[in-house]
C-alpha positions as CSV (number, residue, x, y, z in Angstrom):
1,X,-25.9,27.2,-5.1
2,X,-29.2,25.3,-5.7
3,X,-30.1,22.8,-2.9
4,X,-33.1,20.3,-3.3
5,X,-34.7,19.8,-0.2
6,X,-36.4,16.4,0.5
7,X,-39.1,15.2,2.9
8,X,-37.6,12.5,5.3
9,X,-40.4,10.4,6.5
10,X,-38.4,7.8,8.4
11,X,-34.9,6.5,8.4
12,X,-35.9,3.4,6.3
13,X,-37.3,6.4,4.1
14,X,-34.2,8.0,4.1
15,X,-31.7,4.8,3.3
16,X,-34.2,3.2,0.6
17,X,-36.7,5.0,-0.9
18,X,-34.2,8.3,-1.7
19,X,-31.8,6.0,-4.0
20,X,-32.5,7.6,-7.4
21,X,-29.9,8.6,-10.0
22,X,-29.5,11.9,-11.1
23,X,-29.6,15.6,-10.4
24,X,-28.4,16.4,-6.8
25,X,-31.3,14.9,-4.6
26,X,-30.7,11.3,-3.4
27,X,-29.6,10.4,-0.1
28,X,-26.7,8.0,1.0
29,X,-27.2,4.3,-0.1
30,X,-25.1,1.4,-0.1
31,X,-24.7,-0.1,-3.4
32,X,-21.5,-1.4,-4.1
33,X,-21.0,-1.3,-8.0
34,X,-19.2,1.6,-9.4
35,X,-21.6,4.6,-9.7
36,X,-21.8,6.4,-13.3
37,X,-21.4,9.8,-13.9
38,X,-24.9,10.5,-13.1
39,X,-24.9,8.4,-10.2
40,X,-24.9,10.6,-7.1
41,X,-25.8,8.3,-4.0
42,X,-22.9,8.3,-1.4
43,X,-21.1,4.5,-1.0
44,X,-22.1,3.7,-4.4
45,X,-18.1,2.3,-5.0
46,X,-17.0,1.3,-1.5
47,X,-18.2,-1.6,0.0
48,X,-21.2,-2.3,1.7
49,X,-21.9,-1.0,4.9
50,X,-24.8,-0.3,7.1
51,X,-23.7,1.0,10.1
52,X,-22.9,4.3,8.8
53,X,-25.9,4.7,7.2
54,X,-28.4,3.4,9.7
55,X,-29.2,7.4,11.4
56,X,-31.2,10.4,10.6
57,X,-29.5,13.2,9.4
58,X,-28.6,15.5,12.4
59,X,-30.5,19.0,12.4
60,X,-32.0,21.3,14.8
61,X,-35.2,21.0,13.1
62,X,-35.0,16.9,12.5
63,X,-37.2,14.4,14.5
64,X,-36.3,10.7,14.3
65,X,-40.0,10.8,13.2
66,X,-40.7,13.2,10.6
67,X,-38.0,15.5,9.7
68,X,-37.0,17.5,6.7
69,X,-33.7,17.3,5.9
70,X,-31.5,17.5,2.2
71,X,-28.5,16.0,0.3
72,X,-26.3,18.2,-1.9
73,X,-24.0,16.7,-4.5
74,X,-21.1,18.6,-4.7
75,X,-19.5,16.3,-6.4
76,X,-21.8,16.8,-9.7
77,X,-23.1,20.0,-9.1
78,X,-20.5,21.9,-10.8
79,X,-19.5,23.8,-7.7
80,X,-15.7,22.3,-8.0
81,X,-14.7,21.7,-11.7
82,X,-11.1,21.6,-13.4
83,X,-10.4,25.1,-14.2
84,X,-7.6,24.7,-16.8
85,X,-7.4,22.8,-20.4
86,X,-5.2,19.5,-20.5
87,X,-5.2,18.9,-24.2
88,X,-1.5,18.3,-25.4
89,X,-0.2,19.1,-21.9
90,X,2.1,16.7,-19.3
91,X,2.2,16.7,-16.2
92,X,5.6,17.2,-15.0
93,X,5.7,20.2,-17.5
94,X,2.5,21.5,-17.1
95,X,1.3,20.5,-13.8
96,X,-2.1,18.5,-15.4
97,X,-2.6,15.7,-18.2
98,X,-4.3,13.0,-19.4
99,X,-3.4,9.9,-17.6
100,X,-3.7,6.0,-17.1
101,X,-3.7,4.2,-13.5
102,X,-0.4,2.7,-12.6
103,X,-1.4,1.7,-9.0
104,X,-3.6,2.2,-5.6
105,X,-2.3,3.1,-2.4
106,X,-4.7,3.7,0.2
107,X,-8.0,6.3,0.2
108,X,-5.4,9.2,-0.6
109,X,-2.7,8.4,-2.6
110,X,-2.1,6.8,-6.0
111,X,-0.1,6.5,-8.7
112,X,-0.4,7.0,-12.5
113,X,1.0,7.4,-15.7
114,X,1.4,9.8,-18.3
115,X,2.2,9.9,-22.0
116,X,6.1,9.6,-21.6
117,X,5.8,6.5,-19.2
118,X,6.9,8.5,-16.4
119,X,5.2,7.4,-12.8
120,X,3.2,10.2,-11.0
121,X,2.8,10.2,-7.1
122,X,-0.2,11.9,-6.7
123,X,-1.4,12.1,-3.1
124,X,-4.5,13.7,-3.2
125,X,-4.8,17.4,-2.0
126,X,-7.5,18.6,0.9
127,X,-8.2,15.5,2.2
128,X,-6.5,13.3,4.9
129,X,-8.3,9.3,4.7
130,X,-8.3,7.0,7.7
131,X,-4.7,4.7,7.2
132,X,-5.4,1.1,5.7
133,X,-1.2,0.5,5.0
134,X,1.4,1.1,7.5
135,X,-1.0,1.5,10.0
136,X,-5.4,0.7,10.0
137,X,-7.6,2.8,11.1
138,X,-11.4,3.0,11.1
139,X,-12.9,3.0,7.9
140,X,-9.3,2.8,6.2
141,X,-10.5,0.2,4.2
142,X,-13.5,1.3,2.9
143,X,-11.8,4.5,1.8
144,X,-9.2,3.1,-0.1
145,X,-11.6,0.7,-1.5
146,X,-13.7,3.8,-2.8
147,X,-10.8,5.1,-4.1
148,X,-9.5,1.9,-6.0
149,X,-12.9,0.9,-7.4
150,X,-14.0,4.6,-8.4
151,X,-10.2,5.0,-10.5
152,X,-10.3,1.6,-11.7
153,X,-13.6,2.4,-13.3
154,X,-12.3,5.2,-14.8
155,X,-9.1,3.9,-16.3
156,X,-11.0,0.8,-17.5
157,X,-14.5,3.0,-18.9
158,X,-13.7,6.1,-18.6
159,X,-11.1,9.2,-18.3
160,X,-8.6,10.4,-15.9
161,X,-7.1,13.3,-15.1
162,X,-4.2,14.8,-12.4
163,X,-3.3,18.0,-11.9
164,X,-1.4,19.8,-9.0
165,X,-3.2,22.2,-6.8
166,X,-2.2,25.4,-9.2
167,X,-4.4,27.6,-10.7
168,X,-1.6,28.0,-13.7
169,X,0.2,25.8,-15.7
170,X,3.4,25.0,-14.5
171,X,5.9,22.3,-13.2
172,X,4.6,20.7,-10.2
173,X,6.0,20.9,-6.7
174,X,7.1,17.5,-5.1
175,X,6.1,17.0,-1.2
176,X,8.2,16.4,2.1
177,X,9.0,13.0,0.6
178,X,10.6,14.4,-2.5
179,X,8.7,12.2,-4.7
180,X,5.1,12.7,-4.4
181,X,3.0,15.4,-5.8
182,X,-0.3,17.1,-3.9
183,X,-2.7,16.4,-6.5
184,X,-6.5,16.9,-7.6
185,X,-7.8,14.0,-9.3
186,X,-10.6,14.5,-12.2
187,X,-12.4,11.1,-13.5
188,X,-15.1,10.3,-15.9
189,X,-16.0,6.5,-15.1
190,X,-18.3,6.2,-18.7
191,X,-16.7,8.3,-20.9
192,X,-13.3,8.2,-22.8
193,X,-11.4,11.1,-23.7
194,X,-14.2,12.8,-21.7
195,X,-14.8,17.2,-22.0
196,X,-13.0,19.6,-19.2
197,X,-16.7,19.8,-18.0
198,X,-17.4,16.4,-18.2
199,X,-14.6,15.6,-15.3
200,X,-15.7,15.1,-11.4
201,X,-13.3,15.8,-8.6
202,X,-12.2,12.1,-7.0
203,X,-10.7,14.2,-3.6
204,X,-13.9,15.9,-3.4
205,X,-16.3,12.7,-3.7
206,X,-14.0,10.7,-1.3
207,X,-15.1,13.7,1.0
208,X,-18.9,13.7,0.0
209,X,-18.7,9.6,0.8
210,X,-17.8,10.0,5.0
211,X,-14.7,8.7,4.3
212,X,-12.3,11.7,4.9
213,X,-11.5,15.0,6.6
214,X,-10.7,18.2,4.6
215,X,-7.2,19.5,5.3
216,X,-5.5,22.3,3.7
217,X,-7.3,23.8,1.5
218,X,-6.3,27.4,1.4
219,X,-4.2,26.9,-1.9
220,X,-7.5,26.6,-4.1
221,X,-9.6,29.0,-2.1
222,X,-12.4,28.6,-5.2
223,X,-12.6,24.8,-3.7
224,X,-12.5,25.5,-0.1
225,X,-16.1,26.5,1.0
226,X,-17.5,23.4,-1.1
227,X,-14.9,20.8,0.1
228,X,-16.2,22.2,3.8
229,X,-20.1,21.9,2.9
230,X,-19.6,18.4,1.8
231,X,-17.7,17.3,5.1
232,X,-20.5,19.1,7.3
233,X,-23.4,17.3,5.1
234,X,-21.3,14.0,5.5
235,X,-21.4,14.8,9.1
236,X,-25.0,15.6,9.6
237,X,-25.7,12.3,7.4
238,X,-23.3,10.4,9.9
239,X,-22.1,8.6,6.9
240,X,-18.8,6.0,7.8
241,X,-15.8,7.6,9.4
242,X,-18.7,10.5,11.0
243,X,-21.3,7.3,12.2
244,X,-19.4,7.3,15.6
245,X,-20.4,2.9,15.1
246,X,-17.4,1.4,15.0
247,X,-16.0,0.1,11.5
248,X,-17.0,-3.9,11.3
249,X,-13.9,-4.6,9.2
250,X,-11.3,-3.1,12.0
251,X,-9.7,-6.3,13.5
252,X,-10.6,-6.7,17.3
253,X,-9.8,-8.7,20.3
254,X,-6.5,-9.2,21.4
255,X,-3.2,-10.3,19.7
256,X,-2.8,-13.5,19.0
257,X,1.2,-15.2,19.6
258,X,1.5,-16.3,16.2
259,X,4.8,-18.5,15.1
260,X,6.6,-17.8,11.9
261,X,6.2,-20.7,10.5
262,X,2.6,-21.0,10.7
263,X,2.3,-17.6,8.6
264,X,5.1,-19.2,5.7
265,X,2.3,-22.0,5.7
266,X,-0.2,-20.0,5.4
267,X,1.6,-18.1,2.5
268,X,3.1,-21.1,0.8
269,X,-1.4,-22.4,0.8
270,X,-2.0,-19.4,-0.5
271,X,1.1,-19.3,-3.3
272,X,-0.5,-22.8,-4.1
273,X,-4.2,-22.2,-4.2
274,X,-3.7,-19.4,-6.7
275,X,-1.6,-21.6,-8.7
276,X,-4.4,-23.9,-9.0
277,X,-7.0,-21.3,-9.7
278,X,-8.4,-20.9,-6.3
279,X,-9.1,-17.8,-6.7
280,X,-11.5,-17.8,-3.4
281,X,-9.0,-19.2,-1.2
282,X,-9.0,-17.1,2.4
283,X,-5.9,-17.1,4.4
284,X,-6.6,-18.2,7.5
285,X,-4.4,-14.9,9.5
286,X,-6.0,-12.2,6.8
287,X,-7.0,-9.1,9.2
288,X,-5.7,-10.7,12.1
289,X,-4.2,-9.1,15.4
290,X,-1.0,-11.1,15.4
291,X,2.1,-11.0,17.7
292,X,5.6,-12.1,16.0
293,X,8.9,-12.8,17.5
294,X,11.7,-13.3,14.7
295,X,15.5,-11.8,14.1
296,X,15.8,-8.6,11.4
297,X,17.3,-10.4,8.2
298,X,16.8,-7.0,6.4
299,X,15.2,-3.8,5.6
300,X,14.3,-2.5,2.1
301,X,11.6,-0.4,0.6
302,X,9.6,0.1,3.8
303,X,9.7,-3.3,4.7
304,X,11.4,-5.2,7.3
305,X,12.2,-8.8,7.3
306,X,12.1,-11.3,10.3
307,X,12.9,-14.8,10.2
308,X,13.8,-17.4,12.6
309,X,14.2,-20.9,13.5
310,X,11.0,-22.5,14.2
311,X,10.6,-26.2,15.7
312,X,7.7,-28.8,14.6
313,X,5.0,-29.1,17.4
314,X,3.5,-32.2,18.6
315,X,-0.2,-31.9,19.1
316,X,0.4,-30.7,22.5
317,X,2.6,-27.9,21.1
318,X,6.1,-29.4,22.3
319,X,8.9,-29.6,19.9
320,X,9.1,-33.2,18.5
321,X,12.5,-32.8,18.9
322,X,14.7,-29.9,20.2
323,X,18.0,-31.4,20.4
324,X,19.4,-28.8,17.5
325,X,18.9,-26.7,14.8
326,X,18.9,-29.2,11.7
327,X,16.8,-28.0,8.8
328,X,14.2,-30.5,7.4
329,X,14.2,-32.8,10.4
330,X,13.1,-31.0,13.4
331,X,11.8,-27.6,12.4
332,X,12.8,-25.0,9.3
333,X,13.6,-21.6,9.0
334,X,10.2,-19.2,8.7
335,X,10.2,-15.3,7.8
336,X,7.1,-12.4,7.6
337,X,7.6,-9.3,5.9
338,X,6.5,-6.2,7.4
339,X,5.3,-2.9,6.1
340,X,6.8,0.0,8.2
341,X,5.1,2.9,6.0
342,X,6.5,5.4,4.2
343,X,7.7,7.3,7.7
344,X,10.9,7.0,9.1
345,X,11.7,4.2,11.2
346,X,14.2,3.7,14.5
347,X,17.8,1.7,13.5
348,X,16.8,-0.8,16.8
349,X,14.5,-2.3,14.8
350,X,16.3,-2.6,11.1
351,X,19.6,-3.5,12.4
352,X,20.3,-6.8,10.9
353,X,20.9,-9.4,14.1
354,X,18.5,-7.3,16.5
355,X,16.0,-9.9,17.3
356,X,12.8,-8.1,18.4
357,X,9.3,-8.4,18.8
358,X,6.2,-7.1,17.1
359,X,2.6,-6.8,17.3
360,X,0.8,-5.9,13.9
361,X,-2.5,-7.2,11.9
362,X,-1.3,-9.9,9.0
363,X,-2.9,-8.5,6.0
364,X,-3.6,-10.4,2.4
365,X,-4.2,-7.2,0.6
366,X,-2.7,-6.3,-3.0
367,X,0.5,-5.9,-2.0
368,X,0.8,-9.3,-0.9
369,X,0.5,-11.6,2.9
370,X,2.3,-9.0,5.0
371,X,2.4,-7.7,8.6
372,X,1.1,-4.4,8.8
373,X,0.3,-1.7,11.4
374,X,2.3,-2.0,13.5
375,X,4.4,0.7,16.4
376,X,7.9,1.1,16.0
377,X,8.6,3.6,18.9
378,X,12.3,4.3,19.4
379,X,11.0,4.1,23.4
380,X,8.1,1.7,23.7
381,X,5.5,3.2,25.7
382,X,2.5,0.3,25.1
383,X,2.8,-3.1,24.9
384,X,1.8,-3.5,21.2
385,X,4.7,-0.9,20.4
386,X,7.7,-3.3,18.7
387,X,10.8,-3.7,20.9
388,X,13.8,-5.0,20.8
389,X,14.0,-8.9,23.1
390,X,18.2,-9.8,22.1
391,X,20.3,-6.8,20.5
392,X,22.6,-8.1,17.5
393,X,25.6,-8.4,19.7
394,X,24.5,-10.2,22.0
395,X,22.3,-12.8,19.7
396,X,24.3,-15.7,19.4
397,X,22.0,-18.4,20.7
398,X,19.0,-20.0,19.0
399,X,18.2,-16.7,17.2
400,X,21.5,-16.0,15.6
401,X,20.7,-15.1,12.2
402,X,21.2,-17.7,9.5
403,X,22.9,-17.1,6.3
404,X,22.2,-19.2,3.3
405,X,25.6,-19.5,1.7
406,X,24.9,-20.7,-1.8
407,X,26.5,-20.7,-5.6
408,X,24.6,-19.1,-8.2
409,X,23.5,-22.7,-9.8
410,X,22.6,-23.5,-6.2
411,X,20.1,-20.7,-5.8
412,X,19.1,-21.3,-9.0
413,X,17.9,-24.4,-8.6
414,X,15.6,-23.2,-5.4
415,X,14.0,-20.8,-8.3
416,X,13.5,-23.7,-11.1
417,X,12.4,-25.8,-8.1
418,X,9.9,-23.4,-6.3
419,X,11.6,-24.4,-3.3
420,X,11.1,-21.7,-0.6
421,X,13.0,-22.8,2.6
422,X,14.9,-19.8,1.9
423,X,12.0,-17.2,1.7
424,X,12.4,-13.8,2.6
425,X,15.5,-15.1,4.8
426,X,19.4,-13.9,4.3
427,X,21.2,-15.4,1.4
428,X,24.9,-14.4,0.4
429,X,24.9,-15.6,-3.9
430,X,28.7,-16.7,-3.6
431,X,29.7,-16.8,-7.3
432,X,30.5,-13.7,-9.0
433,X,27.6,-12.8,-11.9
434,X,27.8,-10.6,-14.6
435,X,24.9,-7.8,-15.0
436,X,23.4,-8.2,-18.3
437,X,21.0,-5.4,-18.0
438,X,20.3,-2.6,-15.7
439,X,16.9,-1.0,-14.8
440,X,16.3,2.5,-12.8
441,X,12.9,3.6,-11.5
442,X,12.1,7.1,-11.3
443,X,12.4,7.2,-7.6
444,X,15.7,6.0,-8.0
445,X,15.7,2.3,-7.2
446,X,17.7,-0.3,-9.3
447,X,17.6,-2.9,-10.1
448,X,20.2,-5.7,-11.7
449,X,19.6,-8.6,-13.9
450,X,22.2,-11.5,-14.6
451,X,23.2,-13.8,-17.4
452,X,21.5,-16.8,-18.4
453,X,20.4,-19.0,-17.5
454,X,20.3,-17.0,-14.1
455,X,16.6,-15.1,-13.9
456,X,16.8,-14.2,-9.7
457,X,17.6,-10.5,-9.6
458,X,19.0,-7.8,-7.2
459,X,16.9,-4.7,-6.1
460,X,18.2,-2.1,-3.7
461,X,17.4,1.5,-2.8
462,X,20.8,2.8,-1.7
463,X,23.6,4.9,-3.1
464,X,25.9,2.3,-4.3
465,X,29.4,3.1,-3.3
466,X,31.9,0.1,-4.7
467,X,35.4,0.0,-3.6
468,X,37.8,-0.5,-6.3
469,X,41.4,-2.1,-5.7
470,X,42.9,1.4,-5.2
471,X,40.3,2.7,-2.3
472,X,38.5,5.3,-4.7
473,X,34.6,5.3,-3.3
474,X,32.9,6.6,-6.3
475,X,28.8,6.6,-6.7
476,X,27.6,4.1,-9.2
477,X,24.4,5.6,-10.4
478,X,24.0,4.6,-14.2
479,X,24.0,2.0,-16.5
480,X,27.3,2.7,-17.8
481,X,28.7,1.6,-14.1
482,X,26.8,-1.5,-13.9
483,X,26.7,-3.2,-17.0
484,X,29.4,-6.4,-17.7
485,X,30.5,-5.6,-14.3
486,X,30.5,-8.7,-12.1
487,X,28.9,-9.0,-8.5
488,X,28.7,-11.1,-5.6
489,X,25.3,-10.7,-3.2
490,X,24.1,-10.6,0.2
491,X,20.5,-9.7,0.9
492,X,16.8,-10.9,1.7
493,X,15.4,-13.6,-0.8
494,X,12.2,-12.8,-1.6
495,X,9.3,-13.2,-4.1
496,X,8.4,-10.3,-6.3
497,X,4.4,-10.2,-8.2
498,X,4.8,-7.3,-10.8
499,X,1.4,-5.9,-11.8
500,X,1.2,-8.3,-14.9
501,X,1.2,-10.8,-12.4
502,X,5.0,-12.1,-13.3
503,X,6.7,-13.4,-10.8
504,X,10.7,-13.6,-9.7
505,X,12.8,-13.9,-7.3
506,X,15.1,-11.0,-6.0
507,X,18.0,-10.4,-3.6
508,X,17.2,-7.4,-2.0
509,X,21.0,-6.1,-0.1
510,X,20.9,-3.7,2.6
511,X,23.7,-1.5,2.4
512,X,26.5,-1.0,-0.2
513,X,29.2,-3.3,1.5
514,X,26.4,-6.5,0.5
515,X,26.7,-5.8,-2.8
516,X,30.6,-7.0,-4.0
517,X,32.0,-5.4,-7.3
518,X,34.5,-8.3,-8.3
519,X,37.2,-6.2,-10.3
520,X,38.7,-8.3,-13.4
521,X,42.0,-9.6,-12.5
C-alpha cells in the first residue's frame, strides 16, 4: 500500500496548509460542505469542529515543533472496494442493489429503499458510533451528522449502494432485532448510476473521520487490516471521538426541573413558527438536561408517553389557583414523548397509571421535540436513572391519569380546529368507525384509516387479538380482517410528520383489549 508522507511544520501547518483535494495526502480539516469523490480531508461532511483537530499527530518520532508525520486515505485508495456486481440484483434476494435513501438514524444505521419499495434496515457493519438517539454520547452528533449529510449527498448527486457483509450473493441475514440487516454501505456523492469501482465505502470513511470504533470485522477479513489502519491513523491524528477534548455539543450542567407544560409550549411555538415559515426558530429546551415528572399515558414504538395536570404560575411560581383540576381555568393537561431506544425497556415504567420520574436531554432533532437519553434501570442505581414516584394502583390523587372520553365528531373537531389540549394524552374515540383502508409496514406495524369525513387514524405494533361474541381469540393480521369492520379506540393522541412533511393525527392503543371490534348486530 502506497503512503505519501508529508512534512509537518507546525500544527497550524498541519490543520490549514495540508487541505488539498485529491490523491491520498491531505490532512484532517474542517470544512463542512459535503466532500466529492475526490475530496479526501477528514470532517469534510460533519459539522465544524476544532477541538479534535487542534493536535499534532502522535508518533515516536513527532515534535510539537517539527515533525514528519502522514495521512492515508483509505477511503479512496482502493484498499476496501465492493467486490461483487449489483446490476439487475435486489437486495433481499441477492444480498446487494442499487438503492435510494428512505431515512437516517444515527452515525450507524439507516434505512433505504430498493426497487420493489421494500424498506432496508441497514446498520452498518465494523463499526460501532457514539449514540445520538436513545441515549447521547460524545461526538454522537457529529457522527450521525456525517453520516446524514455524506448519504444525502449521495441520493440527491450521486449513487448508493447496500450490500450485506457476504462475499457471495445471497439472501441477507437479519440481526438480533429480526429486522435489521449488518450492512456495508457504497456511495458516489457526484456521480449517478456510478461504476463498481467508482463506489467508496461509507462504514469505512465514518471510521477514517474519528467518529467510530471498528468492531467485528472478521466476516470480511479482506477489509479488516484497512478498517484497523484507519482507526489507528484516526487515533494518532486525535481526530473527534480520539481528541480526548470534550465534544462542545454534549449538553452539560445539571438537570434542570422542567414542568410539562412548559415543554407543550415550547412545542406548540415551535408547531406555529414553522407554520409561519420560521424556519430559524430555536426551541428554547433543544439539547437541554431536563428532569420530568408526568403519569405513563402509553407506550408505542419506542416511545413512552407522560402527561399530567399542570397548574398556571403566578410570577412567583405559585398556582393562581389550586382549588381543583378544571381545564382551561386554572391549569391544562401537558404530555412529552420520550424515546426509550430500540432496547428493551422495564414494565415499571410503561405501565399505563405508574407515575414516575425521569431525567433526559429534550431534543428538537428530525424525529421531532422529544425527550431523549434517558436511564430506565429496572433498579435505579443513580439519580438520573428513571423511577417510579406513585405506582398505578395507588395513583388516585392529583396524578390519576385522565381520559379524554370523546365521539368521533368530537375528536374531529380537535383535528379541523388544531386544538391540541389533548396532545400526546389518553383519549378513548367512543363511536364505533368503520376502517376504510388498511396499511402494513414491513416490520409489521398497522395501521387503520376511517371513513370520511374522519382523517385521525390508529397505529399500533401489537398482535391484534379481537374477541368475537363466541370467545374465539383469533390473530387479525391482514387486510381481509380489518377492512368494513367497525372499531372503537383507546390510545395516546398524537401528531404524526411523514417524510413529505404531511401531517395527521393518530391514536396510538397499547394493547389489544384498547382496540374494540364492534361485531354487527
Amino acid at each position: 500500500m502506497k503512503k505519501n508522507r508529508i512534512l509537518i511544520l507546525s500544527t497550524a501547518t498541519l490543520l490549514l496548509g495540508l487541505a488539498s483535494c485529491g490523491g491520498n495526502s491531505s490532512a484532517p480539516s474542517s470544512q463542512q460542505e459535503p466532500a466529492s469523490n475526490s475530496q479526501v480531508t477528514p470532517a469534510s461532511v460533519a459539522p465544524a469542529s476544532d477541538a479534535s483537530t487542534s493536535e499534532t499527530p502522535s508518533s515516536e518520532d513527532i515534535s510539537t515543533e517539527t515533525s514528519l508525520a502522514e495521512w492515508v486515505d483509505y477511503v479512496h485508495d482502493g484498499s476496501v472496494k465492493l467486490g461483487l456486481d449489483f446490476t439487475g440484483r435486489t437486495f433481499f434476494e441477492d444480498g446487494l442493489e442499487q438503492v435510494t435513501l428512505y431515512n437516517t438514524i444515527d452515525g450507524d444505521t439507516a434505512h433505504f429503499k430498493g426497487a420493489d419499495g421494500k424498506v432496508i434496515k441497514a446498520r452498518f457493519y465494523g463499526i460501532d458510533t457514539p449514540e445520538s438517539t436513545g441515549k447521547i454520547q460524545p461526538y454522537g452528533y457529529d457522527a450521525s451528522d456525517f453520516t446524514s449529510n455524506l448519504l444525502k449527498e449521495a441520493d440527491k448527486n450521486g449513487t448508493i449502494v447496500v450490500s450485506t457483509a457476504q462475499n457471495d450473493y445471497g439472501k441477507p441475514k437479519a440481526d438480533s432485532t429480526g429486522s435489521r440487516y449488518v450492512s456495508l454501505v457504497w456511495v458516489n456523492t457526484e456521480k449517478k448510476n456510478a461504476s463498481l469501482d467508482e463506489l467508496y465505502c461509507v462504514n469505512l470513511w465514518v471510521v477514517q473521520e474519528g467518529l467510530s470504533w471498528v468492531k467485528a470485522v472478521s466476516d470480511m477479513p479482506q477489509y479488516q487490516e484497512t478498517f484497523y489502519a484507519a482507526e489507528r491513523q484516526a487515533k494518532n491524528y486525535k481526530l473527534k471521538l480520539h481528541s480526548n477534548e470534550d465534544d462542545p455539543r454534549m449538553p452539560t450542567g445539571d438537570y434542570e426541573n422542567v414542568s410539562l407544560l412548559d415543554l407543550k409550549k415550547a412545542l406548540l411555538d415551535e408547531i406555529e413558527a414553522h407554520k409561519q415559515g420560521q424556519e430559524g426558530y430555536v426551541n428554547p429546551f433543544d439539547n437541554k438536561k431536563v428532569l420530568v415528572q408526568g403519569t405513563v399515558n402509553g407506550y408505542a414504538n419506542n416511545t413512552l408517553y407522560l402527561a399530567d395536570w399542570c397548574y398556571y404560575l403566578d410570577e412567583s411560581g405559585s398556582p393562581i389557583d389550586d382549588s381543583g383540576m378544571e381545564p382551561g381555568v386554572n391549569g391544562e393537561y401537558a404530555s412529552i414523548n420520550i424515546f426509550t431506544g430500540a432496547g428493551s425497556i422495564d414494565t415499571m415504567f410503561t405501565t399505563v397509571g405508574n407515575y414516575i420520574q425521569v431525567c433526559g436531554v429534550a431534543l428538537d432533532s428530525k424525529f421531532g421535540f422529544q425527550i431523549t437519553g434517558a436511564s430506565f434501570m429496572p433498579a435505579p442505581r443513580a439519580p438520573e436513572d428513571a423511577r417510579v414516584i406513585i405506582p398505578a394502583e395507588e395513583n388516585t390523587g392529583d396524578h390519576a391519569i385522565h381520559i379524554f372520553e370523546m365521539t368521533a365528531d368530537e375528536l374531529q373537531n380537535e383535528v379541523d380546529t388544531e386544538n391540541f389540549v389533548m396532545l400526546n394524552c389518553r383519549v378513548s374515540m367512543t363511536t364505533p368507525l368503520t376502517c376504510t383502508r388498511f396499511y402494513k409496514s414491513d416490520d409489521g406495524d398497522i395501521t387503520l384509516t376511517f371513513e370520511r369525513p374522519y382523517t385521525f387514524r390508529v397505529y399500533f405494533t401489537f398482535k391484534y387479538k379481537p374477541f368475537y361474541p363466541e370467545q374465539k381469540n383469533i390473530t387479525w393480521t391482514q387486510e381481509e380482517h380489518f377492512l368494513n369492520k367497525k372499531f372503537t379506540v383507546t390510545g395516546v393522541y398524537a401528531r404524526y410528520e411523514a417524510k413529505s412533511g404531511a401531517v395527521s393525527m393518530q391514536i396510538y392503543p397499547d394493547t389489544t383489549t384498547d382496540l374494540v371490534y364492534v361485531a354487527e348486530d
